[in-house]
mmCIF file of the N, C-alpha and C atoms, coordinates in Angstrom:
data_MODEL
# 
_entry.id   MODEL 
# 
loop_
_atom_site.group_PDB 
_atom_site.id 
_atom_site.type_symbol 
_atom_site.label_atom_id 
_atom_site.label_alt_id 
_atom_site.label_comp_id 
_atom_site.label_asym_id 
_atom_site.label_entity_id 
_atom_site.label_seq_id 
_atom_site.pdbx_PDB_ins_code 
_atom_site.Cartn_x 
_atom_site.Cartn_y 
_atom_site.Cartn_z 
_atom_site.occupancy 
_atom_site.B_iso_or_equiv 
_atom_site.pdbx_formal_charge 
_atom_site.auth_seq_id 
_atom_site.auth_comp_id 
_atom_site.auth_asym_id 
_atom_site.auth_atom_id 
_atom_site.pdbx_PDB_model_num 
ATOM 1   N N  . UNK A 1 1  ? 16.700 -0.861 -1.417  1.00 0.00 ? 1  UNK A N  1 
ATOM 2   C CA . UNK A 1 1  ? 16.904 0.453  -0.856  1.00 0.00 ? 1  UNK A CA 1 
ATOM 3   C C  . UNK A 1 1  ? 16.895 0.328  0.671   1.00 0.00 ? 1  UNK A C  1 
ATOM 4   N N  . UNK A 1 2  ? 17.760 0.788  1.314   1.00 0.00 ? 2  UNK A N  1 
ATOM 5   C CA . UNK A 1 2  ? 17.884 1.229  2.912   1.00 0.00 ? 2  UNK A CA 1 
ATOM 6   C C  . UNK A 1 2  ? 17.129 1.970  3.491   1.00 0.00 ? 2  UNK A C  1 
ATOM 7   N N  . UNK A 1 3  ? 16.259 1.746  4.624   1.00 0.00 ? 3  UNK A N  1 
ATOM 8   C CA . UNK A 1 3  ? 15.170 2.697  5.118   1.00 0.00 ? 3  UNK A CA 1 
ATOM 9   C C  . UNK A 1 3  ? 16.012 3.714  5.584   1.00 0.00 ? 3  UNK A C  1 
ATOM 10  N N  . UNK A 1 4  ? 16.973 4.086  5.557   1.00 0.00 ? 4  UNK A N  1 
ATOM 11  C CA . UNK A 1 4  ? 17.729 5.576  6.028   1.00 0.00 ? 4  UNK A CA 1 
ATOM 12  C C  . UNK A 1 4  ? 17.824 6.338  4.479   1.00 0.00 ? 4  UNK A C  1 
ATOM 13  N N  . UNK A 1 5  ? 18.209 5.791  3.486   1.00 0.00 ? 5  UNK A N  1 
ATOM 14  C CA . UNK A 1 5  ? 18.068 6.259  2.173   1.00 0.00 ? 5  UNK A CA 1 
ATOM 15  C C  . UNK A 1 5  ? 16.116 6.564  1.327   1.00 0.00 ? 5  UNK A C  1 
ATOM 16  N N  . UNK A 1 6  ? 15.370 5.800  1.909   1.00 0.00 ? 6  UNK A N  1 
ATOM 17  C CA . UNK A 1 6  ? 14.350 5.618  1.833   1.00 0.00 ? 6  UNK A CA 1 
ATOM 18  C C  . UNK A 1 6  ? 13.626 7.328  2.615   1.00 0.00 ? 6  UNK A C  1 
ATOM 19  N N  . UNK A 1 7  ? 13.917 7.454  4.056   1.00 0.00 ? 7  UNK A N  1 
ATOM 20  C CA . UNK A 1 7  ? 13.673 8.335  4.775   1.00 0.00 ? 7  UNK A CA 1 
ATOM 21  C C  . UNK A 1 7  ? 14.070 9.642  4.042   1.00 0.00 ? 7  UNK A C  1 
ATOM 22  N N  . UNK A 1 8  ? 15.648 9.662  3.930   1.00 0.00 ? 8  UNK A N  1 
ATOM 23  C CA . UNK A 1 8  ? 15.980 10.681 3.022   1.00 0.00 ? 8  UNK A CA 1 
ATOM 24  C C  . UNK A 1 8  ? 15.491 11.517 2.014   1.00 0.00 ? 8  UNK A C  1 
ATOM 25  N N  . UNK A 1 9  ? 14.825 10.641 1.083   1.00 0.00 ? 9  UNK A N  1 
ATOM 26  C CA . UNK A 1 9  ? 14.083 10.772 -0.476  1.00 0.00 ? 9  UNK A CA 1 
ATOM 27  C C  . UNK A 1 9  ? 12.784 11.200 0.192   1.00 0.00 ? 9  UNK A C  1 
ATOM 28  N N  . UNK A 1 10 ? 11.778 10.584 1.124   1.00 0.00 ? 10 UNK A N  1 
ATOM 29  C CA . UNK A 1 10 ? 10.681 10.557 1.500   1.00 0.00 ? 10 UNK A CA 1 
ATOM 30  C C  . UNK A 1 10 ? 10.666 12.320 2.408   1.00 0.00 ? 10 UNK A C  1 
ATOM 31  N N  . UNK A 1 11 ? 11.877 12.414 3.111   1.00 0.00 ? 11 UNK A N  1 
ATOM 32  C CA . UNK A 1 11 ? 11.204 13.881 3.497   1.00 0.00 ? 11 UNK A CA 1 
ATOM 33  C C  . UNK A 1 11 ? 11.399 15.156 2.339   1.00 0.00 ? 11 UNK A C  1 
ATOM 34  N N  . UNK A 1 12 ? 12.110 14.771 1.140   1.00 0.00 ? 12 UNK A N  1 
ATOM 35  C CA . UNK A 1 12 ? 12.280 15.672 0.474   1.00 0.00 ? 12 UNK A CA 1 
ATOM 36  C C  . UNK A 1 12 ? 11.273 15.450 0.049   1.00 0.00 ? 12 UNK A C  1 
ATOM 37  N N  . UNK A 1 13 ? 10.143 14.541 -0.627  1.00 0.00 ? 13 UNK A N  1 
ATOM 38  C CA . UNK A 1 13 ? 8.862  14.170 -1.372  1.00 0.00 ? 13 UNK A CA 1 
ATOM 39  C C  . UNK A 1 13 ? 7.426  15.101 -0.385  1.00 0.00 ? 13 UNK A C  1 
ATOM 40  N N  . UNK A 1 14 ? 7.888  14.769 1.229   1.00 0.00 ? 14 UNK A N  1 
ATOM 41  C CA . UNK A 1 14 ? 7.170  15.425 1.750   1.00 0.00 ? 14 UNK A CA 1 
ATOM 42  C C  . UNK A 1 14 ? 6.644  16.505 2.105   1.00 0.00 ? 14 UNK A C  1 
ATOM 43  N N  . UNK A 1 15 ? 8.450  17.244 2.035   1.00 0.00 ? 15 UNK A N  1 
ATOM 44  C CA . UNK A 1 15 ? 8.619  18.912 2.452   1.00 0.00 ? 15 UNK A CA 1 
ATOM 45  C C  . UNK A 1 15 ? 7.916  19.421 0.984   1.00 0.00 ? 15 UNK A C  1 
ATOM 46  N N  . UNK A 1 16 ? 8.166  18.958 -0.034  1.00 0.00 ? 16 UNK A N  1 
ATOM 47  C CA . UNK A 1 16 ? 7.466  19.338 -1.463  1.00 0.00 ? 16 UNK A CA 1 
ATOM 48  C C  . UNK A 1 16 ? 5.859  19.271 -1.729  1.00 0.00 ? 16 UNK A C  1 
ATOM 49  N N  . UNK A 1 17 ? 5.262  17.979 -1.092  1.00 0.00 ? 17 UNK A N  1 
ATOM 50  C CA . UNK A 1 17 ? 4.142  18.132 -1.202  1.00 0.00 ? 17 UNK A CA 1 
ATOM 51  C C  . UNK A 1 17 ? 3.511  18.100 -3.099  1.00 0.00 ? 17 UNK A C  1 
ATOM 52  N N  . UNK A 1 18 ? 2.490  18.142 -3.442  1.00 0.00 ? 18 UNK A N  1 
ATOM 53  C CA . UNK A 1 18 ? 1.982  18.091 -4.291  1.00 0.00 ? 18 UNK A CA 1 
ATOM 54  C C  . UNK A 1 18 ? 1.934  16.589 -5.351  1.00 0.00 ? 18 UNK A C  1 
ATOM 55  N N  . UNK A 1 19 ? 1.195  16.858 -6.831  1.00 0.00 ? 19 UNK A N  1 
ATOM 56  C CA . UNK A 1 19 ? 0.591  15.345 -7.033  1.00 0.00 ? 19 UNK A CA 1 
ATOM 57  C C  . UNK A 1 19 ? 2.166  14.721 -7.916  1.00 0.00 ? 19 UNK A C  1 
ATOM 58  N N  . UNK A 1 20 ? 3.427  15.390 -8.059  1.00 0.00 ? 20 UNK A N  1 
ATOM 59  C CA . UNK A 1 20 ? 4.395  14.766 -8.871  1.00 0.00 ? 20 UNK A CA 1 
ATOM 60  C C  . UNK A 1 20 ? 5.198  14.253 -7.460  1.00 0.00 ? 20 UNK A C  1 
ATOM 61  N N  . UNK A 1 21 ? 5.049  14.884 -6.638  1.00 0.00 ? 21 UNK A N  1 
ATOM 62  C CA . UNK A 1 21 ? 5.778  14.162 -5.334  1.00 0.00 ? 21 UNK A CA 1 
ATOM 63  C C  . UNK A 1 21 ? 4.948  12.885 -4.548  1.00 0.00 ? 21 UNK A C  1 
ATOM 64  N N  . UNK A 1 22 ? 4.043  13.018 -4.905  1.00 0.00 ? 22 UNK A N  1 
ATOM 65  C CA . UNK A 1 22 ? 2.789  11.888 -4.587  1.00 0.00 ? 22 UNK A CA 1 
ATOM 66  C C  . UNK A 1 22 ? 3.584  10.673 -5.263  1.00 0.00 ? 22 UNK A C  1 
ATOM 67  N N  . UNK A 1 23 ? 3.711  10.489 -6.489  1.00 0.00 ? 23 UNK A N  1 
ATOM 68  C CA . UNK A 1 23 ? 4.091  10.046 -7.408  1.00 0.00 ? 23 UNK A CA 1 
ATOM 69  C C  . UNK A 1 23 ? 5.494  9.290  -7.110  1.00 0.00 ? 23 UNK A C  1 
ATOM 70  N N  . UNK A 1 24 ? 6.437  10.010 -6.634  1.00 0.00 ? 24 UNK A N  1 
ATOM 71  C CA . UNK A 1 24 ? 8.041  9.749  -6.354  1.00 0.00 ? 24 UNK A CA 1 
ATOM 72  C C  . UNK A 1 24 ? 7.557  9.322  -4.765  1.00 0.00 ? 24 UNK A C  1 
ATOM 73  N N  . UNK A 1 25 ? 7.059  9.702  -4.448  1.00 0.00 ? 25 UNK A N  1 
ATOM 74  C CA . UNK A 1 25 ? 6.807  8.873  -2.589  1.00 0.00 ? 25 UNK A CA 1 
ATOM 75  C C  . UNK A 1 25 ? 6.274  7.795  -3.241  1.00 0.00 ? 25 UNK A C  1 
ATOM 76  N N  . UNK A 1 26 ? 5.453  7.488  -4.065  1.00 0.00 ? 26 UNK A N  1 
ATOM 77  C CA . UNK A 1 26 ? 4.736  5.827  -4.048  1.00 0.00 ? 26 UNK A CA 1 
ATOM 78  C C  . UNK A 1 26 ? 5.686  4.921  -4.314  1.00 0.00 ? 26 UNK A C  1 
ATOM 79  N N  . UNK A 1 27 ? 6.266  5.489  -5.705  1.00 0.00 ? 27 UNK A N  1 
ATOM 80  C CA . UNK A 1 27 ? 7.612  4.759  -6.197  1.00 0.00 ? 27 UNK A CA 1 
ATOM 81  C C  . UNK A 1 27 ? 8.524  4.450  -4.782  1.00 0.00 ? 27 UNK A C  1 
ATOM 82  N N  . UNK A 1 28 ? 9.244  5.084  -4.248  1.00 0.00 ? 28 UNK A N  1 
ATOM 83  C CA . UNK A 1 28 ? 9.842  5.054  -3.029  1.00 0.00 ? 28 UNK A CA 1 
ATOM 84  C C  . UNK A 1 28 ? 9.418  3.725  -2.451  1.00 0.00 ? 28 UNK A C  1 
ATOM 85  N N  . UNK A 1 29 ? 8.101  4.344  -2.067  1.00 0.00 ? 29 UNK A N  1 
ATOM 86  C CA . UNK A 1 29 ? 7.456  3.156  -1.034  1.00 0.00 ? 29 UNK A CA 1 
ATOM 87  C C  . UNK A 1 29 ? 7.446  1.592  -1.777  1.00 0.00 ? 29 UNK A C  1 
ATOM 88  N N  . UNK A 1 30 ? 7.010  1.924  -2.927  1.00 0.00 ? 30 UNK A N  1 
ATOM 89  C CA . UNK A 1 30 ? 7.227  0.635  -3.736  1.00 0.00 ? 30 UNK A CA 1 
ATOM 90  C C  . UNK A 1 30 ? 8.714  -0.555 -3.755  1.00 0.00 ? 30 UNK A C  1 
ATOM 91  N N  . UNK A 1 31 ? 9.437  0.217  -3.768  1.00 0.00 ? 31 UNK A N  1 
ATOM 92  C CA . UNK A 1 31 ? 10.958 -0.075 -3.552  1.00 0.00 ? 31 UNK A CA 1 
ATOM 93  C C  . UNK A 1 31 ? 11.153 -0.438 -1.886  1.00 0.00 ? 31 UNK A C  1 
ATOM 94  N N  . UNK A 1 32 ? 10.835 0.392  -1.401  1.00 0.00 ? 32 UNK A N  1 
ATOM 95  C CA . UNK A 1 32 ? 10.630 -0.278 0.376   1.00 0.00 ? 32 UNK A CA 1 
ATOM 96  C C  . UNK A 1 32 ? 9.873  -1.186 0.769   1.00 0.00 ? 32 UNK A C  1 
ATOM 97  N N  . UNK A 1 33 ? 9.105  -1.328 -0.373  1.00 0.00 ? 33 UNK A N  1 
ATOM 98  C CA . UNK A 1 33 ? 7.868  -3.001 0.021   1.00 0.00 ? 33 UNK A CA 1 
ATOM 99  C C  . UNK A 1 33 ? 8.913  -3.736 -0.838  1.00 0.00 ? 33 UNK A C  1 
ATOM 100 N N  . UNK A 1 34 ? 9.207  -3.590 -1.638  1.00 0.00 ? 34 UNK A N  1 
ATOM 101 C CA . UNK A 1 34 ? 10.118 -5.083 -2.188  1.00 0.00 ? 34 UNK A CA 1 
ATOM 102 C C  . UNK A 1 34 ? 10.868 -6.035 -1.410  1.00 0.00 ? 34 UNK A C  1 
ATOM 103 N N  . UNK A 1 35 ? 11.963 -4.274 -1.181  1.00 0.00 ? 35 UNK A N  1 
ATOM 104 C CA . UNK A 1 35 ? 13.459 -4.898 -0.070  1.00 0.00 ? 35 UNK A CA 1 
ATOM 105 C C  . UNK A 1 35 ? 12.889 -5.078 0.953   1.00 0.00 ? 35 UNK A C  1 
ATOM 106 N N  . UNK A 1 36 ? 12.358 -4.303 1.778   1.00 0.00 ? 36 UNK A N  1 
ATOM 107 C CA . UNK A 1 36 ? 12.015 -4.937 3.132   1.00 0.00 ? 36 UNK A CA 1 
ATOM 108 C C  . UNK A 1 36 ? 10.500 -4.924 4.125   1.00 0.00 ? 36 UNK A C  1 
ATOM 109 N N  . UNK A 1 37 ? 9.799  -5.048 3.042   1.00 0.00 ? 37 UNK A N  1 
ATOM 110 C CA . UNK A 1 37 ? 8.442  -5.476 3.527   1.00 0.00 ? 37 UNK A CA 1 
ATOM 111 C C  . UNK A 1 37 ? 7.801  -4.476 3.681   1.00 0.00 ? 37 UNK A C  1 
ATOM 112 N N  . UNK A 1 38 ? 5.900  -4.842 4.248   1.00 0.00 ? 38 UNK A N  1 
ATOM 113 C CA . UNK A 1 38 ? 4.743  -4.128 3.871   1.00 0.00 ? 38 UNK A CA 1 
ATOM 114 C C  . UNK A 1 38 ? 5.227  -3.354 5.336   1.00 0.00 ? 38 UNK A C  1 
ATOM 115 N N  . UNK A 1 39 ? 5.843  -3.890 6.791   1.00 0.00 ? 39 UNK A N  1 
ATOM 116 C CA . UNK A 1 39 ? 5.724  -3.625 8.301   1.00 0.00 ? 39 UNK A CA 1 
ATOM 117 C C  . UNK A 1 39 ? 6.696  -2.403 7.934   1.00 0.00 ? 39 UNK A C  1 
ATOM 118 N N  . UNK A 1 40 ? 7.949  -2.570 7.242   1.00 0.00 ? 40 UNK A N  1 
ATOM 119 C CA . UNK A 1 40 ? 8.748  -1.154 7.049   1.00 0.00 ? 40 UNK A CA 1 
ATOM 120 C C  . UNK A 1 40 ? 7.586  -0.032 6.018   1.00 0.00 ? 40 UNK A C  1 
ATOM 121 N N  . UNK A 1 41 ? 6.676  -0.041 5.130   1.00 0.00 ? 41 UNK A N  1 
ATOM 122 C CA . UNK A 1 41 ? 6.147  0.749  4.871   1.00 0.00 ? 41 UNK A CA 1 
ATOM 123 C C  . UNK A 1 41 ? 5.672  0.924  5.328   1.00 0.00 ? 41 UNK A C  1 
ATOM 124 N N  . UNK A 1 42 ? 4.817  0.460  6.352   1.00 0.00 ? 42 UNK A N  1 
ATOM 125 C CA . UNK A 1 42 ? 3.721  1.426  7.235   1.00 0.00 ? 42 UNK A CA 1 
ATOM 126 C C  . UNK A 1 42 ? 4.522  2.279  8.229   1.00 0.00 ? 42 UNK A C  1 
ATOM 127 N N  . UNK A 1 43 ? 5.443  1.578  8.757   1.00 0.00 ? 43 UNK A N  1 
ATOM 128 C CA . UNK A 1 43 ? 6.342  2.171  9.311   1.00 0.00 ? 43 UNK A CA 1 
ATOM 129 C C  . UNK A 1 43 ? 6.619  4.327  8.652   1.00 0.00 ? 43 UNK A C  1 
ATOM 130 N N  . UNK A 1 44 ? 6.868  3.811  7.627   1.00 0.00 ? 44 UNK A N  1 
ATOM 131 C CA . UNK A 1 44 ? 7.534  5.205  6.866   1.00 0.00 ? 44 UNK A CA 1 
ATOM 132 C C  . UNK A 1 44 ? 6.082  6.074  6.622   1.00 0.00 ? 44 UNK A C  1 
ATOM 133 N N  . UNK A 1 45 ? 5.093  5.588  6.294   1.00 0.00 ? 45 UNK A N  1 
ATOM 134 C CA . UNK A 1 45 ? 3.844  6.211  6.581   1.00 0.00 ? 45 UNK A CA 1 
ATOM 135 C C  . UNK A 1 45 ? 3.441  6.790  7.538   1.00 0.00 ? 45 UNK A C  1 
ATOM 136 N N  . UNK A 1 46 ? 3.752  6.254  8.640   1.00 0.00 ? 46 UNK A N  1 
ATOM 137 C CA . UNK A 1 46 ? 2.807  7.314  10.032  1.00 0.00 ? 46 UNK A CA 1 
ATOM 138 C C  . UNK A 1 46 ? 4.353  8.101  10.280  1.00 0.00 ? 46 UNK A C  1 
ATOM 139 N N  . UNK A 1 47 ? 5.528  7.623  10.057  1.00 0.00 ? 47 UNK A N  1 
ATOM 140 C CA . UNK A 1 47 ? 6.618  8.733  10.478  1.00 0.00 ? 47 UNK A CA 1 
ATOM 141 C C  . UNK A 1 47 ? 6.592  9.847  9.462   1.00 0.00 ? 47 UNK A C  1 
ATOM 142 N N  . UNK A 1 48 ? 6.239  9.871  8.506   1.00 0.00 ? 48 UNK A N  1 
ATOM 143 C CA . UNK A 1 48 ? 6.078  10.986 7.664   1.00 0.00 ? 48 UNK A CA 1 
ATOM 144 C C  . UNK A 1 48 ? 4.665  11.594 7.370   1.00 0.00 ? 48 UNK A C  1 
ATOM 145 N N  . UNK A 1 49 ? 3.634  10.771 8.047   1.00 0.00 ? 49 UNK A N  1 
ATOM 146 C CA . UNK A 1 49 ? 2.558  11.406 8.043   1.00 0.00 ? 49 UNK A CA 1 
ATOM 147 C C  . UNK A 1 49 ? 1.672  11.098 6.715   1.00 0.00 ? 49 UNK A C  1 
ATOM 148 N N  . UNK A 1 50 ? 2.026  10.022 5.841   1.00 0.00 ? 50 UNK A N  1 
ATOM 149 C CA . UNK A 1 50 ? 1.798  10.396 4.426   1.00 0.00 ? 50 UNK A CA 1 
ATOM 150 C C  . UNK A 1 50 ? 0.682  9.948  4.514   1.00 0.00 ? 50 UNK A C  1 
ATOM 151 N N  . UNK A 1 51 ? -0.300 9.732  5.471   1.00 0.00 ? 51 UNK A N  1 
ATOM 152 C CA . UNK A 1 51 ? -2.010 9.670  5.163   1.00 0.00 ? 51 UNK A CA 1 
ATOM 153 C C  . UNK A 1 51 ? -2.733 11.011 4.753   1.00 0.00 ? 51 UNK A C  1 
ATOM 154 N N  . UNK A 1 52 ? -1.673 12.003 5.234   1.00 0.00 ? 52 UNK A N  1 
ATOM 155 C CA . UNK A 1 52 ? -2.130 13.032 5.694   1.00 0.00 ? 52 UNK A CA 1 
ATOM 156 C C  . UNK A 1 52 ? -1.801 13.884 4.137   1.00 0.00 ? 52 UNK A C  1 
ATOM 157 N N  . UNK A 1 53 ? -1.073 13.610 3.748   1.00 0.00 ? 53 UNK A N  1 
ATOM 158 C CA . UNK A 1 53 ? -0.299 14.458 2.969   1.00 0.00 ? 53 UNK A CA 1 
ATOM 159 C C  . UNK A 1 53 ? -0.517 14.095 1.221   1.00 0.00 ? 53 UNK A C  1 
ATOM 160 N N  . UNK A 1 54 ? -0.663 12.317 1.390   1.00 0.00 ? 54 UNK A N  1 
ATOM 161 C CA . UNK A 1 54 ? -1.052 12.004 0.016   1.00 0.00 ? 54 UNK A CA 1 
ATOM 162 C C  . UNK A 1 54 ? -1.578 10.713 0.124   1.00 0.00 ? 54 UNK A C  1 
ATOM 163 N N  . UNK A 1 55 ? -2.755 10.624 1.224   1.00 0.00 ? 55 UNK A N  1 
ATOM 164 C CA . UNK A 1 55 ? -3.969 9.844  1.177   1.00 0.00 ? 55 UNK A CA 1 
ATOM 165 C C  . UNK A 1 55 ? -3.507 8.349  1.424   1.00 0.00 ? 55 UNK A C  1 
ATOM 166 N N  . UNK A 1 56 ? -1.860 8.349  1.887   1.00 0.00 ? 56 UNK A N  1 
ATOM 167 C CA . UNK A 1 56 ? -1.619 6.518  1.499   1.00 0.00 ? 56 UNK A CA 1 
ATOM 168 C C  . UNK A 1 56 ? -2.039 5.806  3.090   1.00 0.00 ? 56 UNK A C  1 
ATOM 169 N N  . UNK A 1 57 ? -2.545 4.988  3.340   1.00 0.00 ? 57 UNK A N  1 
ATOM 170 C CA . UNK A 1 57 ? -2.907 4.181  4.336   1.00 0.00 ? 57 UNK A CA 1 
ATOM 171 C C  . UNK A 1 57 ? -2.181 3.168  4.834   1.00 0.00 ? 57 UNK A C  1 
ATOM 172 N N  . UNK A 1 58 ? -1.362 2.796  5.778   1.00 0.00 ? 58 UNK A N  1 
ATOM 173 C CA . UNK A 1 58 ? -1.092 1.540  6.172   1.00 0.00 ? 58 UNK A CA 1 
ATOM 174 C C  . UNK A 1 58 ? -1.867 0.518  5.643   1.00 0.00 ? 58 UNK A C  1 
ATOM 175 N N  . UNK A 1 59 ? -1.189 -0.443 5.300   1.00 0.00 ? 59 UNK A N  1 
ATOM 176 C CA . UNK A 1 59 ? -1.752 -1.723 4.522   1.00 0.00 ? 59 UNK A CA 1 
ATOM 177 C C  . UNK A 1 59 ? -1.774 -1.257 3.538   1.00 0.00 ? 59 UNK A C  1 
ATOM 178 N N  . UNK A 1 60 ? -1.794 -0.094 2.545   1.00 0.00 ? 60 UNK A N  1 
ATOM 179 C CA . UNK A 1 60 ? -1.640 -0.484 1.182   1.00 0.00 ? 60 UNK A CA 1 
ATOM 180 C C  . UNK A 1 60 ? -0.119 -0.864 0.475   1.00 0.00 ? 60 UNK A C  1 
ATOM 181 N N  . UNK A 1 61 ? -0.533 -2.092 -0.075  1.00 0.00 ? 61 UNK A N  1 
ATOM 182 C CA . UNK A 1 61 ? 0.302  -2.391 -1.097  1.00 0.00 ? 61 UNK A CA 1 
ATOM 183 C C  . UNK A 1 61 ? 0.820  -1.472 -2.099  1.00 0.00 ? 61 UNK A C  1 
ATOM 184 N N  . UNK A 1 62 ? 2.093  -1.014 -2.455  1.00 0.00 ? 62 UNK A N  1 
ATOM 185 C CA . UNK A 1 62 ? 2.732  -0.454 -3.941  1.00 0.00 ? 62 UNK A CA 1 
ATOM 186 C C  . UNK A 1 62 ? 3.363  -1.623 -4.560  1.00 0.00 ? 62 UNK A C  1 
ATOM 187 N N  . UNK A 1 63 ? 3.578  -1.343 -5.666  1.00 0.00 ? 63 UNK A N  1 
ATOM 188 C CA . UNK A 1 63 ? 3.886  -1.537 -6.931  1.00 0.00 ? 63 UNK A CA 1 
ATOM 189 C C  . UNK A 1 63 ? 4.656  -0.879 -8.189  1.00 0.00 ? 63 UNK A C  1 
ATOM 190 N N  . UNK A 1 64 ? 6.027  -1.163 -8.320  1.00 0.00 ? 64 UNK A N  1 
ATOM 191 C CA . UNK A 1 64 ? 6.874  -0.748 -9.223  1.00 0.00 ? 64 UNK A CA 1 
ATOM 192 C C  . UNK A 1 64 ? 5.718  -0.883 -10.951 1.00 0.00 ? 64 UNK A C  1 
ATOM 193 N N  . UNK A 1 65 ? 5.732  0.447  -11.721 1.00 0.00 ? 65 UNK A N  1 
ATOM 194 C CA . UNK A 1 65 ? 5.567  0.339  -12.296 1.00 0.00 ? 65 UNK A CA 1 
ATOM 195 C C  . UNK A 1 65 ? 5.703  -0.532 -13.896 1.00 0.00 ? 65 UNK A C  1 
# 
């Protein structure tokens, strides 16, 4: 996945908020740690705020289910 396609999905997950969008942002992020590493997810974390929003921290690892 492309961090511009990545961004895309991630502000719709964000503007939504709640625990099924929690859910589709991890997945996301999971797919952005595969293709292009843990430095692009943290990346997408503090630009979207998602510590804030659904508890995820720089440095954590995801995982495709």
């Amino acid at each position: 996945m492309t961090l511009e396609k990545a961004r895309e999905l991630l502000a719709v997950q964000a503007r939504m908020g709640g625990g099924y969008n929690r859910n589709g942002a991890r997945l996301i992020l999971a797919e952005v740690q595969q293709t292009q590493g843990q430095q692009a997810v943290d990346g997408l974390i503090r630009e979207f705020d998602l510590e804030t929003l659904f508890g995820f921290k720089p440095g954590t690892e995801f995982h495709r289910p």
